[in-house]
PLY file of the C-alpha trace (Angstrom):
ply
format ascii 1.0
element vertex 115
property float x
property float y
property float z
element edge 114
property int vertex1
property int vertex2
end_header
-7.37 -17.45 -19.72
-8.31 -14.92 -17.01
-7.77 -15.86 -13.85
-8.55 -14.27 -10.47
-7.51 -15.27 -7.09
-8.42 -13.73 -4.00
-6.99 -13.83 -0.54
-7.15 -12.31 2.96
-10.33 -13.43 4.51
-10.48 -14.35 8.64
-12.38 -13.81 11.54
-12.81 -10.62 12.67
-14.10 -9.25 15.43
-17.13 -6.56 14.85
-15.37 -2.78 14.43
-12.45 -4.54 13.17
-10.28 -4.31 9.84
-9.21 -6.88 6.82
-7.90 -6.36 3.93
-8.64 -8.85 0.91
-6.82 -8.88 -2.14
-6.84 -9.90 -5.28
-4.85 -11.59 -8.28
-5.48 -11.28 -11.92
-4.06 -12.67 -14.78
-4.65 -13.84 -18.13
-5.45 -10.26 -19.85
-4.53 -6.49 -19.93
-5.32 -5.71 -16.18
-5.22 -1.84 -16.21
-7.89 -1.84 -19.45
-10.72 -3.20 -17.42
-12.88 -1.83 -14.23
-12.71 -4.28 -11.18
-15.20 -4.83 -8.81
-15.88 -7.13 -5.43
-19.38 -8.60 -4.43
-20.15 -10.29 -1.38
-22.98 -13.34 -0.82
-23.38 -13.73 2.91
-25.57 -17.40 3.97
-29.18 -17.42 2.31
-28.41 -14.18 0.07
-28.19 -13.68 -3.67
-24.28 -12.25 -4.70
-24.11 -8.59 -3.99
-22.26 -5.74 -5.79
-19.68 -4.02 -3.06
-17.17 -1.85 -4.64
-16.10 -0.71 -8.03
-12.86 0.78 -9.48
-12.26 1.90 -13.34
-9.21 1.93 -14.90
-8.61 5.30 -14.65
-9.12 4.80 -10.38
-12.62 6.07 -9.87
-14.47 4.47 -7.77
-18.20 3.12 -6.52
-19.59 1.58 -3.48
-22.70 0.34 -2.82
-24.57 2.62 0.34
-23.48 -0.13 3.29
-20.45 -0.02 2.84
-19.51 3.85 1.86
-16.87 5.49 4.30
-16.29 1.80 5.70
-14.46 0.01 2.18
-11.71 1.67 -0.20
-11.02 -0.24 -3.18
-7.88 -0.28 -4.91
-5.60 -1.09 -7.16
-1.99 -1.89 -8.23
-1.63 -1.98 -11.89
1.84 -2.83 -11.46
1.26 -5.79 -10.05
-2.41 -6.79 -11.76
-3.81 -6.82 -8.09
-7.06 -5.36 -6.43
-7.46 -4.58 -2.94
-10.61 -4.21 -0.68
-9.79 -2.55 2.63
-12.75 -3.28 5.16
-12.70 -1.04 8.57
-15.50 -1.17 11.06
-16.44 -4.17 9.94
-20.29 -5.07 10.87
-21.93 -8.97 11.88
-23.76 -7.78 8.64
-20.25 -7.73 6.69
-19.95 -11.60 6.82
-20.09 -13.01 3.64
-18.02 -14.97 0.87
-16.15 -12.03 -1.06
-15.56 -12.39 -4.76
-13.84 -10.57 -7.22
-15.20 -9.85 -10.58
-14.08 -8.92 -14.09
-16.39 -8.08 -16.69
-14.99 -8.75 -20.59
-17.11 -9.08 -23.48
-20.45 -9.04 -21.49
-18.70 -12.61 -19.77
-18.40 -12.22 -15.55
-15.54 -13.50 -14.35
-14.85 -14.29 -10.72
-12.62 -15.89 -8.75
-13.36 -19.01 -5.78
-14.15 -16.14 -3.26
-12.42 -15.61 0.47
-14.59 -15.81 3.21
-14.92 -13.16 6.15
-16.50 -13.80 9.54
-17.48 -11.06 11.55
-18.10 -11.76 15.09
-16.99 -11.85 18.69
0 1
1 2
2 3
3 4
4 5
5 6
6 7
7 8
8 9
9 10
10 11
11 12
12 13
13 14
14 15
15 16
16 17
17 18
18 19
19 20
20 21
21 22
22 23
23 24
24 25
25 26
26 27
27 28
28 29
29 30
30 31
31 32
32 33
33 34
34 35
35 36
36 37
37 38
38 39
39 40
40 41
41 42
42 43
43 44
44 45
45 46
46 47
47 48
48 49
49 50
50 51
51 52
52 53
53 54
54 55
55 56
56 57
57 58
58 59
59 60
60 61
61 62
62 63
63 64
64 65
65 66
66 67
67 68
68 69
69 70
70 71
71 72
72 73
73 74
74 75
75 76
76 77
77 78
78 79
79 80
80 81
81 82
82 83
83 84
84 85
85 86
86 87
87 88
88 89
89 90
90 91
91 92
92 93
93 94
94 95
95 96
96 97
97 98
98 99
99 100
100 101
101 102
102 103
103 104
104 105
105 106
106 107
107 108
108 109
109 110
110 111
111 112
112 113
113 114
């Protein structure tokens, strides 16, 4: 069954860097697009960042020349790398696979951004 696990969040202090990542398993990884969203406290789930299989890529305005996604194919793993990270930036991040019209996500990793 698919499975994704993500990892990497922390405290940060604002203008800072993280870098979350992501496991997948349980189907053919470099087939499907891969995405992050965020929910920060009191907020519906948010998109974030986008990558297709073929390593194109979409952000959503807030975060555009702040977040690169990426991925390893290799090793069925996406990466969100976050510089000048904002108070506004705190939030639960999940990643997301879409199959079939089902969304999957994983438990989420949280990042704090403060001093």
């Amino acid at each position: 069954q698919v499975q994704l696990v993500e990892s990497g969040g922390a405290l940060v202090e604002p203008g800072g860097a993280q870098r979350l990542s992501c496991a997948a398993s349980g189907f053919a990884f470099d087939n499907y697009g891969m995405s992050w969203y965020r929910q920060a406290p009191g907020k519906q789930r948010a998109f974030v960042a986008w990558i297709r299989p073929d390593g194109s890529t979409r952000y959503t305005d807030s975060v555009k020349g702040r977040f690169t996604i990426s991925r390893d194919n290799a090793k069925n793993t996406v990466h969100l790398q976050m510089n000048s990270l904002r108070p506004e930036d705190t939030a639960v991040y999940y990643c997301n696979v879409v199959q079939t019209g089902r969304f999957y996500w994983g438990q989420g990793t949280q990042v704090t951004v403060s001093s």
